[in-house]
Structures are given as C-alpha cells and as structure tokens.
HTML snippet that shows the backbone in 3Dmol.js (N, CA, C, O; Angstrom):
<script src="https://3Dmol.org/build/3Dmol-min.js"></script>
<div id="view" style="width:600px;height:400px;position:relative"></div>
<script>
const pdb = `
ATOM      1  N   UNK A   1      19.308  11.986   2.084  1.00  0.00           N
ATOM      2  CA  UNK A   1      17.876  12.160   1.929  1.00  0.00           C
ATOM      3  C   UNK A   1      17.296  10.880   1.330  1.00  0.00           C
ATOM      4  O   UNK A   1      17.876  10.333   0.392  1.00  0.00           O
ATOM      5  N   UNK A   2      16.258  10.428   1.803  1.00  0.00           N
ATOM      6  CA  UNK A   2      15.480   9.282   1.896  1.00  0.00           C
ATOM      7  C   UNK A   2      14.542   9.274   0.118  1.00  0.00           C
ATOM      8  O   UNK A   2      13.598  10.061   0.054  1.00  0.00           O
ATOM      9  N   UNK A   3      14.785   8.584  -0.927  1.00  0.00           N
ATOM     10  CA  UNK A   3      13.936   8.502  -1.630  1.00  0.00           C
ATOM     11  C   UNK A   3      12.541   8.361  -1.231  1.00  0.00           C
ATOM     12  O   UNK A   3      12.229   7.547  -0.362  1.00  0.00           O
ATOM     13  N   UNK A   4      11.514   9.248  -1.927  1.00  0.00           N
ATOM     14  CA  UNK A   4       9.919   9.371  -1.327  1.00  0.00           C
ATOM     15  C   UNK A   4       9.424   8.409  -2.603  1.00  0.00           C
ATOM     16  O   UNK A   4      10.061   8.301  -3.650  1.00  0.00           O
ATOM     17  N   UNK A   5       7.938   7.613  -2.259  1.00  0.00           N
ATOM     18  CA  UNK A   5       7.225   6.298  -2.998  1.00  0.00           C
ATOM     19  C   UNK A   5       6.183   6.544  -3.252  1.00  0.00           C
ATOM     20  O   UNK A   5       6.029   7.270  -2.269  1.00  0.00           O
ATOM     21  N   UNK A   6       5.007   6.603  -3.864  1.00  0.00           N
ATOM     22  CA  UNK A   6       3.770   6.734  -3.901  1.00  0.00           C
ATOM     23  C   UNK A   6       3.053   5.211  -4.009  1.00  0.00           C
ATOM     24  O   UNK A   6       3.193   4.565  -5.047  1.00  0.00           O
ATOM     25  N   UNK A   7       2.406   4.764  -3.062  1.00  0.00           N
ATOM     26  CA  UNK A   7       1.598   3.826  -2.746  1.00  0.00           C
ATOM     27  C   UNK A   7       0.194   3.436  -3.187  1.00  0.00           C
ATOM     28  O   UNK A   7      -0.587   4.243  -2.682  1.00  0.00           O
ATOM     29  N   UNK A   8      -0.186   2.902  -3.620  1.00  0.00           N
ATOM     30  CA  UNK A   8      -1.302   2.814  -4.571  1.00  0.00           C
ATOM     31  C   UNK A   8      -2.089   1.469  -4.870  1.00  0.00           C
ATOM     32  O   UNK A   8      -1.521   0.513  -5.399  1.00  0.00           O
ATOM     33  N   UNK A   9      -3.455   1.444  -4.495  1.00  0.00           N
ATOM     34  CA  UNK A   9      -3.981  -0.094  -4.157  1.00  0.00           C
ATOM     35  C   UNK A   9      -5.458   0.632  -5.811  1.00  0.00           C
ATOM     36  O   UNK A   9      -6.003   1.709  -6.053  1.00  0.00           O
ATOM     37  N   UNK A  10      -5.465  -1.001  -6.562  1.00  0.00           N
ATOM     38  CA  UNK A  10      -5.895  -0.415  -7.687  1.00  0.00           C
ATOM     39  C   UNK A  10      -7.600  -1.622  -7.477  1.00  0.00           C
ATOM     40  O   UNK A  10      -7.649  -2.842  -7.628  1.00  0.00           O
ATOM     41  N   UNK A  11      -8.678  -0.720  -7.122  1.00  0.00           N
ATOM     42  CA  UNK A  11      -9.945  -0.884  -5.927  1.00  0.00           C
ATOM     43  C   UNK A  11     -10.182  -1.661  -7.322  1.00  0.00           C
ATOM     44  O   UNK A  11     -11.013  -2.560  -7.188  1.00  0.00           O
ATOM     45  N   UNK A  12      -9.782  -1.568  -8.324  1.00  0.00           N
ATOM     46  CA  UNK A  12     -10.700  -2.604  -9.511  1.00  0.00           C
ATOM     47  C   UNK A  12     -10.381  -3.986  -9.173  1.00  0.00           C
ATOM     48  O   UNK A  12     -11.263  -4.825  -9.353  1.00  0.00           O
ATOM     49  N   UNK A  13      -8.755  -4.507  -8.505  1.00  0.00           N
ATOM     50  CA  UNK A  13      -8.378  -5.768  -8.736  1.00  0.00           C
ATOM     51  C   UNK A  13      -8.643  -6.342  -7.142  1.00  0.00           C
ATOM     52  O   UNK A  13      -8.788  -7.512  -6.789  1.00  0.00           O
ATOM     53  N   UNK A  14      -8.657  -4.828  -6.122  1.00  0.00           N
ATOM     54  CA  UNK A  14      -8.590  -5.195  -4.920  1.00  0.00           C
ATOM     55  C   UNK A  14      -9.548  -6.140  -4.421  1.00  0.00           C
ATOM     56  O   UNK A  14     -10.657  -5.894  -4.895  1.00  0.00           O
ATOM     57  N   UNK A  15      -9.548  -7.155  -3.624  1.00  0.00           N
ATOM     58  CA  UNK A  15     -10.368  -7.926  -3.103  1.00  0.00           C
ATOM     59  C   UNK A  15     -10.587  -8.177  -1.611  1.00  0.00           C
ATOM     60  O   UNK A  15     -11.084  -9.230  -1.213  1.00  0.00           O
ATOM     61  N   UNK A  16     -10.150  -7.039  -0.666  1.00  0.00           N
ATOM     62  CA  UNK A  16      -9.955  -6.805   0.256  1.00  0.00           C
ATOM     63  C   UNK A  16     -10.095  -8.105   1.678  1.00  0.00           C
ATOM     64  O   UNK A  16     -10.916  -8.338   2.566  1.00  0.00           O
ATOM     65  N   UNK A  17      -8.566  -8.787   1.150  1.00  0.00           N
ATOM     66  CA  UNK A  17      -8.313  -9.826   1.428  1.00  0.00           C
ATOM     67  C   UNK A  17      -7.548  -9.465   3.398  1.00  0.00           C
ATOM     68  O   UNK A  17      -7.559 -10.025   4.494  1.00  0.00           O
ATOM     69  N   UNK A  18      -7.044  -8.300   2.817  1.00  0.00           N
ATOM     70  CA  UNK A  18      -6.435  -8.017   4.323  1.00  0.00           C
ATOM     71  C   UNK A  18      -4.968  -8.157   4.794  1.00  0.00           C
ATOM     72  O   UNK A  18      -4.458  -8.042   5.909  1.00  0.00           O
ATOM     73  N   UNK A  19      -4.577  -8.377   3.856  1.00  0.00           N
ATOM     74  CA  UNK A  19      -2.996  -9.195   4.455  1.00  0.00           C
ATOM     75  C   UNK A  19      -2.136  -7.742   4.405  1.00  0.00           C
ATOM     76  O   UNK A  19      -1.361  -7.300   5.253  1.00  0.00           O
ATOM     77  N   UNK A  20      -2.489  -7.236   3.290  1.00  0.00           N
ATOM     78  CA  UNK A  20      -1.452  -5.847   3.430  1.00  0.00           C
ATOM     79  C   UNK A  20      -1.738  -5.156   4.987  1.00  0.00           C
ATOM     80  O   UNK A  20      -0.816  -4.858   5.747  1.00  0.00           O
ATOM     81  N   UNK A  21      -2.820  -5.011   5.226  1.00  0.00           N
ATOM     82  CA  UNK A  21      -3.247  -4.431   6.248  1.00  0.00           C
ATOM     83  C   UNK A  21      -2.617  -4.890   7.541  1.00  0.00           C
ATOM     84  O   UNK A  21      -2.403  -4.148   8.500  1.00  0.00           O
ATOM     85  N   UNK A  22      -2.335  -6.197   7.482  1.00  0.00           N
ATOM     86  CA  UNK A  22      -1.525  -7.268   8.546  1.00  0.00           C
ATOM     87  C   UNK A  22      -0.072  -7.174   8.759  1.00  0.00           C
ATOM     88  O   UNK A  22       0.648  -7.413   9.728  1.00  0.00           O
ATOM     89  N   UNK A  23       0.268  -6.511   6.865  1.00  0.00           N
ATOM     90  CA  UNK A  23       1.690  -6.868   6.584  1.00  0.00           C
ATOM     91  C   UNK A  23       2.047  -4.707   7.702  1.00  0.00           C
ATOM     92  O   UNK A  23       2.847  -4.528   8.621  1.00  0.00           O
ATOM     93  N   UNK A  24       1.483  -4.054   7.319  1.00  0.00           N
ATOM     94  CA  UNK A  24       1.632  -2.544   7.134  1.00  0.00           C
ATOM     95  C   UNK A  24       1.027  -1.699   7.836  1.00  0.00           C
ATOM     96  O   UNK A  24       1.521  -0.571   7.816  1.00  0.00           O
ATOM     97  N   UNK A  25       0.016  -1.865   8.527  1.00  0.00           N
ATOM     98  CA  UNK A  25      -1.069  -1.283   9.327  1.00  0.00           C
ATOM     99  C   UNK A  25      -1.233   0.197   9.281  1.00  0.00           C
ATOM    100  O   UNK A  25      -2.227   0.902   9.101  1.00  0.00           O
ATOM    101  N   UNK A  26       0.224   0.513   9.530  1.00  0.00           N
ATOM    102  CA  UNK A  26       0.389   2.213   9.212  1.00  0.00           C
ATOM    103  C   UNK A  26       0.468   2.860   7.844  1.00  0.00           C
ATOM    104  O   UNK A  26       0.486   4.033   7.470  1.00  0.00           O
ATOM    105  N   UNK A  27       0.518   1.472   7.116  1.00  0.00           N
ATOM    106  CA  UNK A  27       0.360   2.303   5.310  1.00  0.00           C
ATOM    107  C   UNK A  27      -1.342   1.628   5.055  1.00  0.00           C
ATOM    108  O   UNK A  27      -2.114   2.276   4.349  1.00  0.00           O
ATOM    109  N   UNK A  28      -1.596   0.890   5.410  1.00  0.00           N
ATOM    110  CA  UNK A  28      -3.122   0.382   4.650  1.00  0.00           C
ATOM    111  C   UNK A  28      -3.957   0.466   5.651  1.00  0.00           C
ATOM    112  O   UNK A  28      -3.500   0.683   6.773  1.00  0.00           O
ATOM    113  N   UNK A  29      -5.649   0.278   5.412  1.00  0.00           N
ATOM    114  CA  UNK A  29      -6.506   0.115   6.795  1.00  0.00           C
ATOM    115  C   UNK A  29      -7.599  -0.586   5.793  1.00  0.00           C
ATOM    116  O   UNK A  29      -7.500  -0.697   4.571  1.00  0.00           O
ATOM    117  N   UNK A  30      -8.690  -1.038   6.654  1.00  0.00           N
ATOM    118  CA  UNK A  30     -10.234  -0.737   6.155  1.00  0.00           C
ATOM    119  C   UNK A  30     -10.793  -0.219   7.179  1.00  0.00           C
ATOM    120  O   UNK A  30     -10.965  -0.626   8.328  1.00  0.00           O
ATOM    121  N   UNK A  31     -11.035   0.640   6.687  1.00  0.00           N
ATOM    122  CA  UNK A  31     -12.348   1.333   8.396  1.00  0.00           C
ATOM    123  C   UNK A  31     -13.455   0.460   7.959  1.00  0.00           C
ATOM    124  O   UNK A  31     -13.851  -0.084   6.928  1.00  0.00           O
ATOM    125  N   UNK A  32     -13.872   0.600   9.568  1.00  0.00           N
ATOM    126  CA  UNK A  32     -14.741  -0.069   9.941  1.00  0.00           C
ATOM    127  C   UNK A  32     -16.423   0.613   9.109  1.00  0.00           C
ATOM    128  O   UNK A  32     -17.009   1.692   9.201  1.00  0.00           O
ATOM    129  N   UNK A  33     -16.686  -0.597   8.383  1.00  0.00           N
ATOM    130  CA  UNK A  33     -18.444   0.203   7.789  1.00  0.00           C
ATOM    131  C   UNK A  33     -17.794  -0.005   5.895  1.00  0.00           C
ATOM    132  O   UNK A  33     -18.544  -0.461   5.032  1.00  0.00           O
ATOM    133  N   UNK A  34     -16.044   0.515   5.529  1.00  0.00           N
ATOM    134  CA  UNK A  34     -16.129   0.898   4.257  1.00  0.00           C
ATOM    135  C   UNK A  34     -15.940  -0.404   3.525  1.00  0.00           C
ATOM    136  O   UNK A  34     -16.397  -0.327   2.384  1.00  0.00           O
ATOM    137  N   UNK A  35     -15.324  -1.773   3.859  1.00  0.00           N
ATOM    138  CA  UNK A  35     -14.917  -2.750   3.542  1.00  0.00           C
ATOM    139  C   UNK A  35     -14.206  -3.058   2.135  1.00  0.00           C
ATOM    140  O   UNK A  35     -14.320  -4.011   1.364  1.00  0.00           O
ATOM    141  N   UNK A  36     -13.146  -1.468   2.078  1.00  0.00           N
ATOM    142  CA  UNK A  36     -12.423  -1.342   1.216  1.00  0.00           C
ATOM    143  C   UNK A  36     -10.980  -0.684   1.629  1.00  0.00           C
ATOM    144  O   UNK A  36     -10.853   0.311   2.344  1.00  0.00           O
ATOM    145  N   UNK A  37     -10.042  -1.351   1.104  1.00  0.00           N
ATOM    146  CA  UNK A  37      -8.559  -0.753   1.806  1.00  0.00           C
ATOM    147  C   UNK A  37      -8.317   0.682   1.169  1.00  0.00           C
ATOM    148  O   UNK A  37      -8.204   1.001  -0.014  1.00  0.00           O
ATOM    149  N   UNK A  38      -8.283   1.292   2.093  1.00  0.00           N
ATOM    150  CA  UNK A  38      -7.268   2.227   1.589  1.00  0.00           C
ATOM    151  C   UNK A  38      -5.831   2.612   2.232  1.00  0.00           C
ATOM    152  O   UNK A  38      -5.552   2.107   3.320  1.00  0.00           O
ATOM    153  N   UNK A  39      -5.073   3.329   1.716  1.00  0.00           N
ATOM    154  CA  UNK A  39      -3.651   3.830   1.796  1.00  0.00           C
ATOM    155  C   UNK A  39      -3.919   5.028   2.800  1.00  0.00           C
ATOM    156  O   UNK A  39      -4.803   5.857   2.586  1.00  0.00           O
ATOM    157  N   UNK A  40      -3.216   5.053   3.745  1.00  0.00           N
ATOM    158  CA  UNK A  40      -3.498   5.789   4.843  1.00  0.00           C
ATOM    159  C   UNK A  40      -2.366   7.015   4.739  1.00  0.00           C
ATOM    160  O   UNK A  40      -2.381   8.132   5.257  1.00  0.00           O
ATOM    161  N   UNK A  41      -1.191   6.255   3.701  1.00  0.00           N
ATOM    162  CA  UNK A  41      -0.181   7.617   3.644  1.00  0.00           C
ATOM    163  C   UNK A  41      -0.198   6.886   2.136  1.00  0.00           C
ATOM    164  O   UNK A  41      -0.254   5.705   1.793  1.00  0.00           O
ATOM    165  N   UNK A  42      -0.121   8.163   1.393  1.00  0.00           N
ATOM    166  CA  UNK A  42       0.138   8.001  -0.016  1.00  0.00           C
ATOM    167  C   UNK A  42       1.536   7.755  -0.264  1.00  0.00           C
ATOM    168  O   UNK A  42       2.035   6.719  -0.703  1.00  0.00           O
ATOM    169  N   UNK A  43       2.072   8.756   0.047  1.00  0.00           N
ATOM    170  CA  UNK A  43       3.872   8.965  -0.269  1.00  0.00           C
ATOM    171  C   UNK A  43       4.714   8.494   0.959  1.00  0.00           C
ATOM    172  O   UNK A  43       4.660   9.082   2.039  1.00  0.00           O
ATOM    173  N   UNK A  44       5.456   7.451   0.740  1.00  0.00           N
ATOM    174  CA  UNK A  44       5.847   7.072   2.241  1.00  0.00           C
ATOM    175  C   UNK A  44       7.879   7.316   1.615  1.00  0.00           C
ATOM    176  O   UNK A  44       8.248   7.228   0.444  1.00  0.00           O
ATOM    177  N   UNK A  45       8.588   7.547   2.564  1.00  0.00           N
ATOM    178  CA  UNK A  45       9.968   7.584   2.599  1.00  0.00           C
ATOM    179  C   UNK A  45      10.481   5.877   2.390  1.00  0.00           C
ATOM    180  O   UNK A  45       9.933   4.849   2.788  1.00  0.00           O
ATOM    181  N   UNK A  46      11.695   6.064   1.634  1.00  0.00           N
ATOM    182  CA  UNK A  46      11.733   3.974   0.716  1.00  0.00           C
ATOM    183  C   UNK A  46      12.278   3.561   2.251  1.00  0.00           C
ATOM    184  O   UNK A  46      12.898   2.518   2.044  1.00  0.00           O
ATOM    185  N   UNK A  47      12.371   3.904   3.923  1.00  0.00           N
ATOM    186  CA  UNK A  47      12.226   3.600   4.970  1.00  0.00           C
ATOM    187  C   UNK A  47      11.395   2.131   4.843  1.00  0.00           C
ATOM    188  O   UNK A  47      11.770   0.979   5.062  1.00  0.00           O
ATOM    189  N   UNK A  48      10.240   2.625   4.441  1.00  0.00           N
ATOM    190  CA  UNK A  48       8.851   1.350   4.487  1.00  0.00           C
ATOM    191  C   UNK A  48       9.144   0.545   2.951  1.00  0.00           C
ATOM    192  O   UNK A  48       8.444  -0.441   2.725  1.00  0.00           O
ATOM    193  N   UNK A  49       9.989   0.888   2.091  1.00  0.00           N
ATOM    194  CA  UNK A  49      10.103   0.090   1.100  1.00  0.00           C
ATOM    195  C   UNK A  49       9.576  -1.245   1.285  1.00  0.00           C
ATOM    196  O   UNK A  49       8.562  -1.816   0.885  1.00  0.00           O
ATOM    197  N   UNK A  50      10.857  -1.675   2.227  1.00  0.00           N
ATOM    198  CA  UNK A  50      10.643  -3.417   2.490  1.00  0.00           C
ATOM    199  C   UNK A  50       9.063  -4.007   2.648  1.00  0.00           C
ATOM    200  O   UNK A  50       8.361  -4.703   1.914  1.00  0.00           O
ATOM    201  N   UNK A  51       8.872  -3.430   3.863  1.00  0.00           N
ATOM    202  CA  UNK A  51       7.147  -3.593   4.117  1.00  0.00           C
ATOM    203  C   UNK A  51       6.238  -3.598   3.073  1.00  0.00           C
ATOM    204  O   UNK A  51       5.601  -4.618   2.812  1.00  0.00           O
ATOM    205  N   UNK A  52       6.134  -2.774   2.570  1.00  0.00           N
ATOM    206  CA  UNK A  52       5.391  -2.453   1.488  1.00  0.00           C
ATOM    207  C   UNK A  52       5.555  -3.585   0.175  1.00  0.00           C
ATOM    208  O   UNK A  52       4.635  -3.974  -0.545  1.00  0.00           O
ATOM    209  N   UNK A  53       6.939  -3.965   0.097  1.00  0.00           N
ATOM    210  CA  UNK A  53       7.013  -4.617  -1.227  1.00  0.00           C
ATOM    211  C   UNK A  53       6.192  -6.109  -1.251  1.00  0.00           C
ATOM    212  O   UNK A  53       5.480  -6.742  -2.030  1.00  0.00           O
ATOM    213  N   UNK A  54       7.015  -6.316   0.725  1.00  0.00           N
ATOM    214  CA  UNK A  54       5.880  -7.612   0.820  1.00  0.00           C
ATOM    215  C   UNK A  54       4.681  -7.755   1.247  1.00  0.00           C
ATOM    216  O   UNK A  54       4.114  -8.834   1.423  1.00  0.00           O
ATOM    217  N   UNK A  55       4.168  -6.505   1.462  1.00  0.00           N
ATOM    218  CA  UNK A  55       2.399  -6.443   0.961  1.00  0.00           C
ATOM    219  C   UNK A  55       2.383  -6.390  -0.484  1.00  0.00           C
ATOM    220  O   UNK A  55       1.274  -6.857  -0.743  1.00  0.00           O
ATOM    221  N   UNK A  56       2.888  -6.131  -1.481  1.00  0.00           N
ATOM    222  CA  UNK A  56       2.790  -6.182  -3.056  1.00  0.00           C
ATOM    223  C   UNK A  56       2.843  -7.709  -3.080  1.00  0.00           C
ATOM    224  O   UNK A  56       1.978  -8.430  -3.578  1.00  0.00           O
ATOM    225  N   UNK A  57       3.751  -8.034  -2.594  1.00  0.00           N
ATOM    226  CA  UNK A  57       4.093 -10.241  -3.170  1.00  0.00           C
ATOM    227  C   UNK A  57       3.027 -10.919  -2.043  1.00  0.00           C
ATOM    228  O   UNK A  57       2.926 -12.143  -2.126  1.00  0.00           O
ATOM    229  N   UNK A  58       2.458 -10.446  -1.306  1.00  0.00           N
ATOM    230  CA  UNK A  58       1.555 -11.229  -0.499  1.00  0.00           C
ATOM    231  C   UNK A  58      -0.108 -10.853  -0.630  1.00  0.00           C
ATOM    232  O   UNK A  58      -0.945 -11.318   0.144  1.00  0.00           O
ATOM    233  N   UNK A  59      -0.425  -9.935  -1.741  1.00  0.00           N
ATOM    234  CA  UNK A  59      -1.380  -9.420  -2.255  1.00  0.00           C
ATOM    235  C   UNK A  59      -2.334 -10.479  -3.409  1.00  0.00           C
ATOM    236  O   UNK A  59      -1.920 -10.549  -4.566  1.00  0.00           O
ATOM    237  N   UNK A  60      -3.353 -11.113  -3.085  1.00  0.00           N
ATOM    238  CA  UNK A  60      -3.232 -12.223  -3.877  1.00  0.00           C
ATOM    239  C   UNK A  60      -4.125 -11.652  -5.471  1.00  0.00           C
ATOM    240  O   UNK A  60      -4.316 -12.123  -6.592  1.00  0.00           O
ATOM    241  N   UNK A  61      -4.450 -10.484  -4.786  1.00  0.00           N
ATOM    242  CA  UNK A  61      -5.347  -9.736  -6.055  1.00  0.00           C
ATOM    243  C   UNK A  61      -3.904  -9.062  -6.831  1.00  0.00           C
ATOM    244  O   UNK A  61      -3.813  -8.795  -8.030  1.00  0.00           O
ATOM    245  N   UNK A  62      -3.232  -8.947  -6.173  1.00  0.00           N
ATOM    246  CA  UNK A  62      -2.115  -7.857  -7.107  1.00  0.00           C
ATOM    247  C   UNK A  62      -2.005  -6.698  -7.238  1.00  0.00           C
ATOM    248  O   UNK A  62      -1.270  -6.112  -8.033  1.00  0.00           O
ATOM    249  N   UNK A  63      -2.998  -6.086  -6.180  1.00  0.00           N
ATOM    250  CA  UNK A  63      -3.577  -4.841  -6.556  1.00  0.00           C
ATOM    251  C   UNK A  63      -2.626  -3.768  -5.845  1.00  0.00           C
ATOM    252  O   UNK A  63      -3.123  -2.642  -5.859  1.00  0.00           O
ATOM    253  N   UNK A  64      -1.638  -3.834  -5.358  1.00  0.00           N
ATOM    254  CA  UNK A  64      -0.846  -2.675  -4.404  1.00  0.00           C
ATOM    255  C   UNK A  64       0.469  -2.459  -5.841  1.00  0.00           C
ATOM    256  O   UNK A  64       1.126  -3.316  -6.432  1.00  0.00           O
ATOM    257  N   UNK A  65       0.437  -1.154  -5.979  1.00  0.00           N
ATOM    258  CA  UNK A  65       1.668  -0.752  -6.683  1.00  0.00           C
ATOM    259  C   UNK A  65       2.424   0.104  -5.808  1.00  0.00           C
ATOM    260  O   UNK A  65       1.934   0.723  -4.864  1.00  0.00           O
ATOM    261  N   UNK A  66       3.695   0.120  -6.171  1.00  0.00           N
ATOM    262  CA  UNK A  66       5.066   0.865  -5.064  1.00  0.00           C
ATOM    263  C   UNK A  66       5.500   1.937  -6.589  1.00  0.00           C
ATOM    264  O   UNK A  66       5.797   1.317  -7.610  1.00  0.00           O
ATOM    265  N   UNK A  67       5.506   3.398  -6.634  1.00  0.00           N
ATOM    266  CA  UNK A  67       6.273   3.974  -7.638  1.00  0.00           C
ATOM    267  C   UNK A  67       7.209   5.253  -7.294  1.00  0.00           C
ATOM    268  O   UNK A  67       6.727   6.164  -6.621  1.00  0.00           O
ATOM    269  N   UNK A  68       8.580   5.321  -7.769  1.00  0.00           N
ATOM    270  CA  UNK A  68       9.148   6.607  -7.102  1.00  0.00           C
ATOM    271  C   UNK A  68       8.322   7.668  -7.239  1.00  0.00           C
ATOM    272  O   UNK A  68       7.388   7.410  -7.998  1.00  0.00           O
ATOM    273  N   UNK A  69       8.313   8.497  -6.903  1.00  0.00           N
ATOM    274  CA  UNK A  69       8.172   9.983  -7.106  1.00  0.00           C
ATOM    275  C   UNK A  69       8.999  10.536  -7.403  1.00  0.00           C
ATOM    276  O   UNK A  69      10.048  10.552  -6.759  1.00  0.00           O
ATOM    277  N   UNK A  70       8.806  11.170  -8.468  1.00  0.00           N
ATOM    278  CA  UNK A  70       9.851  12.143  -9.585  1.00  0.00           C
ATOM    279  C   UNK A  70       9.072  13.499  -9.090  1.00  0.00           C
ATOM    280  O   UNK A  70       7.878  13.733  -8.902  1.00  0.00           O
ATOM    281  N   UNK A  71      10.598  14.518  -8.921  1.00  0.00           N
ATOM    282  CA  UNK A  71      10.267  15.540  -8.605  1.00  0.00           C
ATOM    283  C   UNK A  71       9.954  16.263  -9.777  1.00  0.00           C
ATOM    284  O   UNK A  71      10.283  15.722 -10.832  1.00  0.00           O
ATOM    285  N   UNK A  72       9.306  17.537  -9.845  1.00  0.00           N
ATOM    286  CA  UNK A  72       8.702  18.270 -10.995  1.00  0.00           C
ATOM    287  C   UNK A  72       9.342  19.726 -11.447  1.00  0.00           C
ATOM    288  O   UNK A  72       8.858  20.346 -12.394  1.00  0.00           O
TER     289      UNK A  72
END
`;
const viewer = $3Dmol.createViewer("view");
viewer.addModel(pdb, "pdb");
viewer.setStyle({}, {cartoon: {color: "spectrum"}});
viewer.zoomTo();
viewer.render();
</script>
C-alpha cells in the first residue's frame, strides 16, 4: 500500500509563477479568470512524490508544501 500526501500551495507566498503547473498539471492548475493556483487533488498516493517535490524546489515563491497523512 502506497503512502497517501497532502499537497498544499500557501496563496500568502504564492506568486502564481506557473512552473508547478508545468512541472504537475494533474496536481496544480489556474483556471482560466481565477489567476490563482490551486491543487486539483489534495491527497495524492507518494506515486507523484517525485513530481511534486520538484514543483516544491522549482517554486520560486516556496509556497507548495508535500506532508504525510497520518491516519486517525
């Protein structure tokens, strides 16, 4: 079983530069009109780890966090 991630872009630092969106397409977007990224899947399987981490190091705002999910 696949460790699950919670994905998380923090809109205070975001500067909706775009690259995650380039790096990930299926985890980030901006629709068209909002000219703000959001996370299109919150909780992704650590499958997309990789992807994701290098939208975190190619993020020039800093604003994408990667965190496990702890079950409850």
């Amino acid at each position: 079983m696949s460790e699950k991630l919670r994905v998380a872009v923090d809109m205070s630092k975001c500067q909706t530069y775009g690259l995650c969106v380039a790096i990930h397409p299926g985890i980030f977007d901006i629709p068209e009109g909002n000219g703000r990224v959001v996370v299109s899947r919150e909780i992704v399987d650590s499958d997309d780890r990789a992807s994701i981490e290098e939208a975190m190091w190619a993020c020039p705002a800093q604003a994408i966090t990667l965190q496990p999910v702890v079950d409850e």
